[in-house]
N, C-alpha and C positions, 0 to 999 in steps of 0.2 A: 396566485403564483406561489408555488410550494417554496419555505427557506433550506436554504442550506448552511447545516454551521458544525464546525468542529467545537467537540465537547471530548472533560472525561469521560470516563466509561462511568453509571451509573449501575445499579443493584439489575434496574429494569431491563436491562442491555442482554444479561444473563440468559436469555432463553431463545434469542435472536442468535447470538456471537455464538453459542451452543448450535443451535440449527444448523448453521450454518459452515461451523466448523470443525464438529466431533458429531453430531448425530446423522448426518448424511455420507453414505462414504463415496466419494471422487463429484463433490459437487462441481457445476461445471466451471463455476471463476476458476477451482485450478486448474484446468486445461490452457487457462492465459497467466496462471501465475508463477513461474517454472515449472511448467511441467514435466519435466525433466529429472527434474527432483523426485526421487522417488522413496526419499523417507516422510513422506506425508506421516502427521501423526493419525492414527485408526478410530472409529468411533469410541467413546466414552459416555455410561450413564451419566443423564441430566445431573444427577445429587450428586456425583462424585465430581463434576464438571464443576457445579459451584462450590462445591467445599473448596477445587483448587484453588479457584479464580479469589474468594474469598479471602486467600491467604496470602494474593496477592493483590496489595492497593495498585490502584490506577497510576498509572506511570505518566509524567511530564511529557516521557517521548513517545508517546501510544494517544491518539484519540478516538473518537468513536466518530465518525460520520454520520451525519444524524438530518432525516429528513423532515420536517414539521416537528422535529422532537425525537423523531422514529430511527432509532438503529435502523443503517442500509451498510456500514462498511467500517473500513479503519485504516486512519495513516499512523506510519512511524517513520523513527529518523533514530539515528546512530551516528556519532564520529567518528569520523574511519580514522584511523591507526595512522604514526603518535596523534593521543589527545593532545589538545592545544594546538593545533593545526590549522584549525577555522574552517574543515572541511566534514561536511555531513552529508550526508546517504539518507535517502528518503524513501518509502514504499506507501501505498494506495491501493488500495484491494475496494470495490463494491462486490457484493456476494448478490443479489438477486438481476440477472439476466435483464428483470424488466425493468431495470435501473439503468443498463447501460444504453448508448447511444443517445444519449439527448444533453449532453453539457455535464451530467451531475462531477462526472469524476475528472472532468478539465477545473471547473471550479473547485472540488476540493483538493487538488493539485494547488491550484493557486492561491488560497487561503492557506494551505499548510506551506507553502512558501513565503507566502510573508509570514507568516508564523514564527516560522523558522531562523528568520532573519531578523525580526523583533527580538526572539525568544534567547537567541543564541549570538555567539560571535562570529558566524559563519562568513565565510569568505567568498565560499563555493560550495554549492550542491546539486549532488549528482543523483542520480536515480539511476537504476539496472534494467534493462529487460533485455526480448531477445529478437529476432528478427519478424517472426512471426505474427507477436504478439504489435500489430499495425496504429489499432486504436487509440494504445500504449503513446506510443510514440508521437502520432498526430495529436494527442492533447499536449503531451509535453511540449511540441513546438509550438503549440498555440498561446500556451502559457509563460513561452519566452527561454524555454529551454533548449540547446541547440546540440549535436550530436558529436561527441569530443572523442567518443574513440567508438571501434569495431573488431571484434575479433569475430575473423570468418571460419564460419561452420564448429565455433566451439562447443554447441549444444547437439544433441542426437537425442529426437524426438518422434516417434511413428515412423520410422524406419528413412527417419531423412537428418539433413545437418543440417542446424541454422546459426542464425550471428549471432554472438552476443553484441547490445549496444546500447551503451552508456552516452546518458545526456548529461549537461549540466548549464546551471547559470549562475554567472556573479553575483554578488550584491555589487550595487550601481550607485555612485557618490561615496 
């Protein structure tokens, strides 16, 4: 049984997190990660890639999704606006296709949830997506996140509108 565990980002990560997210241009995760967005950042050489990354140390609120050890993805989390609020925003991205559909990114939903709630003083945390984006959503409810708001058709995507919608969950006790 393969482990699943949220880590920092290591040296090793560098040529995966790069694959993935500057050497390929419109890999497919972004077609579910707003894709709507269309200031995607553009491919970028490998060595200029890590001179960035290099310069910046691994963040508290950034981890790496890490399969037997193996980069497959990354969560982050943010305090939404005023800090001191006890409210955080969460994101999840696995990058390889043949990673999704089988548990991997409901469990790391749920491990960066306790996470979070360990890690932070969090009250409530929310996560974004959009109506399309199905998978999304079925993990967050699986993982105990429920669906607190809906704005219909605020996204224009492939020439259609869809919802934005925000889940979230308390801490409990």
């Amino acid at each position: 049984m393969p482990t699943l565990t949220l880590r920092p980002r290591l040296p090793e990560d560098l040529p995966v997190l790069w694959q993935w997210t500057r050497a390929i241009p419109s890999p497919e995760w972004q077609q579910w990660d707003g894709p709507y967005f269309t200031n995607k950042p553009g491919p970028v050489p490998f060595d200029d890639y890590v001179q960035d990354m290099q310069a910046r140390p691994p963040q508290p609120h950034h981890r790496i999704i890490a399969l037997d050890g193996q980069c497959i993805g990354q969560v982050t989390r943010f305090e939404e606006a005023p800090a001191g609020g006890d409210w955080w925003e969460l994101g999840i991205v696995i990058y390889d296709p043949a990673h999704w559909g089988g548990g991997l990114g409901r469990e790391a939903l749920r491990q960066w949830t306790d996470l979070t709630f360990t890690e932070t003083d969090a009250h409530v945390l929310t996560l974004t997506t959009w109506s399309g984006n199905e998978r999304m959503i079925r993990s967050a409810a699986r993982v105990g996140y429920r669906e607190c708001g809906r704005v219909p058709e605020a996204r224009a995507w492939q020439g259609q509108r869809w919802d934005s919608v925000r889940l979230a969950q308390l801490r409990h006790g």
